[in-house]
VOPABA-385124 format. One record per residue (C-alpha): residue in one letter; x, y, z. Coordinates in steps of 0.2 Angstrom, whole numbers, plus 5000, padded with zeros to 4 digits. Layout:
N
AXYZ;...
! end
This chain:
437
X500850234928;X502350314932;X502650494930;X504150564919;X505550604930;X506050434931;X506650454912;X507750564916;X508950444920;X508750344903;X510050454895;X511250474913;X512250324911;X512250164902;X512650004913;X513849884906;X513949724915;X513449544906;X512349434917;X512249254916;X511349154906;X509449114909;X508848954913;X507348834910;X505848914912;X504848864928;X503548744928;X501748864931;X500448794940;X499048934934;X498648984919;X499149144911;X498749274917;X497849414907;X497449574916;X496949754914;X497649884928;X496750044936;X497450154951;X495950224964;X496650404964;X496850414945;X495150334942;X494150354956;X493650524957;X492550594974;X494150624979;X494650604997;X495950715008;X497450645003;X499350695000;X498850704981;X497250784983;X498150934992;X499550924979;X498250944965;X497451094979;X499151184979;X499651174961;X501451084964;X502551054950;X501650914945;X499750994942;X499451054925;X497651044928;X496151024940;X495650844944;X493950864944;X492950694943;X494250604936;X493550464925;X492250404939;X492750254943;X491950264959;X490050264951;X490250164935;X491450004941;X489949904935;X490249954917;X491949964918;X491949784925;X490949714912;X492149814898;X493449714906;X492449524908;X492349544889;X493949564884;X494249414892;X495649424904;X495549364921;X496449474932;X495549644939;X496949774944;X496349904957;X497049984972;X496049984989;X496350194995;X496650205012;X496250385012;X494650325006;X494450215019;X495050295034;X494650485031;X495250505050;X496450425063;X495650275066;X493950295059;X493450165045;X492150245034;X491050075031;X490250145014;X491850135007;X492249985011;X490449935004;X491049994988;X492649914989;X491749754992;X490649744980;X492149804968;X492949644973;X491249534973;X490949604953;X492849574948;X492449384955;X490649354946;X491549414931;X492749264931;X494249364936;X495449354950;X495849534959;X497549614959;X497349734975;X498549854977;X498849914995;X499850074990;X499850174972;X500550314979;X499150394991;X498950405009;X497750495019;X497850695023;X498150655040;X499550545037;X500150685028;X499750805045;X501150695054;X502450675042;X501850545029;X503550415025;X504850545035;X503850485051;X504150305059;X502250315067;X501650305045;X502250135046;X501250075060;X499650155051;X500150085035;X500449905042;X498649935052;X497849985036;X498649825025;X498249705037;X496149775039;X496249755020;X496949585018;X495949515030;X494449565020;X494749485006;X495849355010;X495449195004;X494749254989;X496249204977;X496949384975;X498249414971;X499349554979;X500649724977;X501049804992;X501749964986;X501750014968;X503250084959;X504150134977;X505550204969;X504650334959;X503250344973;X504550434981;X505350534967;X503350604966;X503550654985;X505150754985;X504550814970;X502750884975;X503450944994;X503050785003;X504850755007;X506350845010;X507650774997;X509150745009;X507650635020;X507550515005;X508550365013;X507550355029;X506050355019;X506650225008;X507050115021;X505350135028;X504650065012;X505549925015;X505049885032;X503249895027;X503349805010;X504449655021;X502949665035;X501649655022;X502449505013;X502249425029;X500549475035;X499649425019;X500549235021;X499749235037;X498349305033;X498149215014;X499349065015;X499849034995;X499249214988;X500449274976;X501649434984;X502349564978;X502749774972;X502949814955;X504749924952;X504650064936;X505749994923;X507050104919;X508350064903;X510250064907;X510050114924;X508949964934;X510249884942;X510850064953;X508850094957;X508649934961;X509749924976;X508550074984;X507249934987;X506949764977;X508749694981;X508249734998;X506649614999;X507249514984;X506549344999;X505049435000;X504449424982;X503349274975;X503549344957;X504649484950;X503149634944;X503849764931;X503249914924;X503849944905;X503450084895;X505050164889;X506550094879;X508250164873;X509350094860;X510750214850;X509350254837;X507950304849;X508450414866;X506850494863;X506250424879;X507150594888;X505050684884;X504450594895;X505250694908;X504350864904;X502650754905;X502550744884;X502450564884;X501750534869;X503150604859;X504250454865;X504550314849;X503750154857;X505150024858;X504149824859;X505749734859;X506349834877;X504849744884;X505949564883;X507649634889;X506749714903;X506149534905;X507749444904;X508649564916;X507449524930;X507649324924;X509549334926;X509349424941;X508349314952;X508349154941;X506949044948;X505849204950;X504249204941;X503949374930;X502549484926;X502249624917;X500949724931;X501049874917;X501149894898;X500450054890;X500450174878;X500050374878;X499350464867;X499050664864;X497250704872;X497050544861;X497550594846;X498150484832;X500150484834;X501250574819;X501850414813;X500450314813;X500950164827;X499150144835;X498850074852;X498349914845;X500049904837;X500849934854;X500049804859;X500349674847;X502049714846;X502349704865;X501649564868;X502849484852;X504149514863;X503349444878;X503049264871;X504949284862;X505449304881;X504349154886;X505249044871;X506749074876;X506549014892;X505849184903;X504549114916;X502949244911;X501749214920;X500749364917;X500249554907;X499149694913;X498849824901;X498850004910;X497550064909;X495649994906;X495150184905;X496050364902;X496450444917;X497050574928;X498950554926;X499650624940;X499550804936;X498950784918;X497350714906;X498450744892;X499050564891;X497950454886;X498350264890;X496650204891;X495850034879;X494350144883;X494350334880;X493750464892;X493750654891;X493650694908;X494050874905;X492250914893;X491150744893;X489950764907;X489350584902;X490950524902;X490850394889;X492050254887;X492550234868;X493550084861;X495050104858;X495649984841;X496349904856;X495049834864;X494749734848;X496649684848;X496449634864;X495249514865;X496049424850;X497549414857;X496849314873;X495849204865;X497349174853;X498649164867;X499649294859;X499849344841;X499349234827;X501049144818;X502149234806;X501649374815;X502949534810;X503149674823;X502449854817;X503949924826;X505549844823;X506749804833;X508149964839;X509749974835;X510949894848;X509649924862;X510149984881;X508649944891;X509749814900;X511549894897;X512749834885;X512049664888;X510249694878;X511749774863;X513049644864;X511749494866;X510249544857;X508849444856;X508449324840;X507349424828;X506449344821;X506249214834;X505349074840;X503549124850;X502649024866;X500849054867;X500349144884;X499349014892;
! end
C-alpha cells in the first residue's frame, strides 16, 4: 500500500492527450490469476534494524504511532496461509526482507531464511503460486549507515541480496516484483530523511539499474518466471511519473503490475485526504480501476496487465458514513476489471491489498485487511472476517460477479484517471463482462 502523498498530485494537473485504441486481447497460457498481498515490514513484526524501523524510532513525519508487533506475520503465517488457501486464490504475495535476512554486511542470519522457506514451502502445499517481492520499501540499517539509494555501493548489496534470494527459490514457479511502487518508495525517503530532495534523480536512476539487473538475473536464474515492479497508479498525472522509472525498463517487464486505489472524475476530487493520511475519507471510484487498465493497454500494447493491488481503508475499521462496505469495493472493482477484459484488456491477474490490517507506514488507522486485526489493544490478535472474505471466495469460484450484476458505486462524472481520454472516451456502462479465468 502506498502512502498519501502521492495524492497530492491527483488535483495538480489533469493530462490531455488521446492514446490509441486497444487491441485484441493476448492469448494467456495460465489461468487467472487470484491473489491476496502482504508487505514483511507492515506485517511481520519482530522488526529488524531497518530504514523504517529507525524512522518509526525517530518519529518522522510519517509516524503517528508506535509499531509494536505489527499484526505478526512472522509467528502466525500458518494461519494466515490457511485464511488464504480457502478463499481460493492461487497466488501468495509476500516480500523476502533483506534487513531480515542480512541483519549485518555480509552476514545471512539462516533462521530467517528458514522462516522464509517454510513461508514459501506452505504458500505451495496450499495450492498457490508465490508472488515474492524483492523490495517493499525496506533495506537494512546498515544500508542505511552508508547512504541507502544516494550511495552506488547499495546497488551492489541490493543486486547481491536479489540474486541469494532468487536462487532459493527459483524453479518453484513464482512469480516475481523487483521493487514495489519505486516512485513513491522514494517519495517515502525524502519524505522521512532518507534522502536529500535535490538527490532524487541519482536515486531514481539507481532504481533503474537494479530493477533492469534483476529482470536479468531472475531469467538466468528462473528462465520463464514472470518479471516485473508494480508502479502506484496516480489519476491524470501517470504518464509524467512514469518517465521517472517504467518507460525506462518498459523491455524489461513481462506484464504491466499496477496499484489502484484512488480515482478522480469532476464529481469526486475527494482523493486529495489521502494526502494527510485520512484515507478512508476518500469516495471509492470502481470504474478508475479499468481506465487505469486501459492506459497501461494503449501504452505498451502487447503487454499483459495485473492488478498487483486493490483495497480499500477503513476508519480503525469502522463502518464508512455512507455505507459502501468492503465487499462492495470489491465486487465493484472487480466489475470493472472483467468490463476491461471484454473489451479487449489482457488481465491476467488481481491481488487484493491486504489478507490482514496492518502497519501502514506510519499509521493502524487504515484498515485494508479481508481479515481484521487490532494491533494497537488485541494481545491475541485475532483475525476477524471481513464481509469480504465471503465476497471473495464467491467471486473466484464464479470467475467474477454473477450476470446482471449492477455496481454499488456508479460510475463518476467525466472521469480523469487517465486524462481527458477516460472523459471524452468513457467506457460502455453498462457493458459487456469476460469471466476472470
Amino acid at each position: 500500500m502506498v502512502r498519501g502523498n502521492r495524492t497530492i498530485l491527483v488535483v495538480v494537473a489533469l493530462l490531455a492527450g488521446m492514446l490509441t485504441g486497444v487491441g485484441p486481447a493476448v492469448a494467456v497460457t495460465q489461468p487467472f490469476f487470484w491473489g491476496v498481498a502482504t508487505s514483511g515490514y507492515q506485517a511481520e513484526g519482530s522488526a529488524p534494524d531497518s530504514n523504517w524501523r529507525r524512522y518509526e524510532q525517530a518519529k518522522t513525519s510519517s509516524i503517528k504511532e508506535p509499531y509494536l508487533e505489527s499484526v505478526d506475520f512472522r509467528h502466525r503465517y500458518v494461519e494466515d496461509i490457511d485464511h488464504a488457501k480457502q478463499l481460493g486464490v492461487n497466488v501468495f504475495r509476500f516480500s523476502v526482507e533483506w534487513a531480515r535476512i542480512e541483519p549485518r554486511p555480509g552476514q545471512v542470519d539462516q533462521a530467517e531464511l528458514a522462516y522464509y522457506d517454510d513461508v514459501v514451502r506452505r504458500v505451495l502445499d496450499a495450492g498457490m503460486r508465490p508472488m515474492i517481492t524483492l523490495d517493499h520499501w525496506v533495506y537494512p540499517g546498515w544500508v542505511a549507515d552508508q547512504g541507502g539509494w544516494d550511495s552506488d555501493r547499495t546497488v551492489d548489496a541490493w543486486l547481491a541480496n536479489a540474486r541469494r534470494v532468487v536462487d532459493r527459490y527459483k524453479g518453484l514457479g513464482a512469480l516475481w516484483i523487483t521493487i514495489n511502487e519505486p516512485t513513491v518508495y522514494l517519495q517515502n525517503e525524502t519524505t522521512n530523511g532518507g534522502l536529500a530532495g535535490w538527490k532524487l534523480p541519482w536515486a531514481q536512476a539507481r532504481l533503474v539499474k537494479v530493477h533492469r539487473a534483476a529482470y536479468d538475473l531472475i531469467h538466468q536464474l528462473d528462465p520463464g518466471a514472470l518479471v516485473s515492479s508494480n508502479t502506484a497508479y496516480i489519476p491524470a498525472v501517470q504518464g509524467v511519473l512514469d518517465a521517472s522509472f517504467l518507460d525506462q525498463v518498459r523491455d524489461k517487464l513481462d506484464f504491466a503490475g499496477l496499484d489502484y486505489y484512488y480515482g478522480a472524475s469532476l464529481d469526486n476530487l475527494s482523493a486529495i485526504h489521502a494526502a494527510s493520511g485520512e484515507f478512508w475519507k476518500v469516495t471509492p471510484q470502481p470504474d478508475g480501476i479499468y481506465y487505469a487498465l486501459r492506459y497501461y493497454a494503449r501504452k505498451f500494447p502487447g503487454l499483459p496487465l495485473y492488478v498487483v493491488e486493490n483495497g480499500m481503508p477503513t476508519d480503525n475499521g469502522n463502518a464508512r458514513p455512507d455505507g459502501y462496505t468492503r465487499s462492495d469495493h470489491l465486487r465493484d472493482h472487480i466489475y470493472w476489471v472483467q468490463r476491461a477484459k471484454a473489451d479487449g484488456m489482457n488481465v491476467i491477474g488481481y491481488n487484493y491489498w491486504s489478507l490482514t490490517d496492518n502497519y501502514e507506514w506510519g499509521s493502524y488507522q487504515p484498515r485494508f485487511g479481508l481479515y481484521t486485526v487490532d494491533a494497537r489493544s488485541d494481545a491475541t490478535l485475532t483475525r476477524r472476517p471481513t464481509d469480504a472474505v465471503a465476497a471473495y471466495r464467491q467471486l473466484i469460484a464464479g470467475h467474477g460477479v454473477p450476470a446482471g450484476y449492477t455496481p454499488v458505486r456508479p460510475p463518476g462524472f467525466c472521469s480523469v484517471v487517465d486524462g481527458l481520454g477516460s472523459c471524452l472516451d468513457p467506457a460502455r456502462y453498462p457493458g459487456p463482462l469476460a469471466p476472470l479465468g
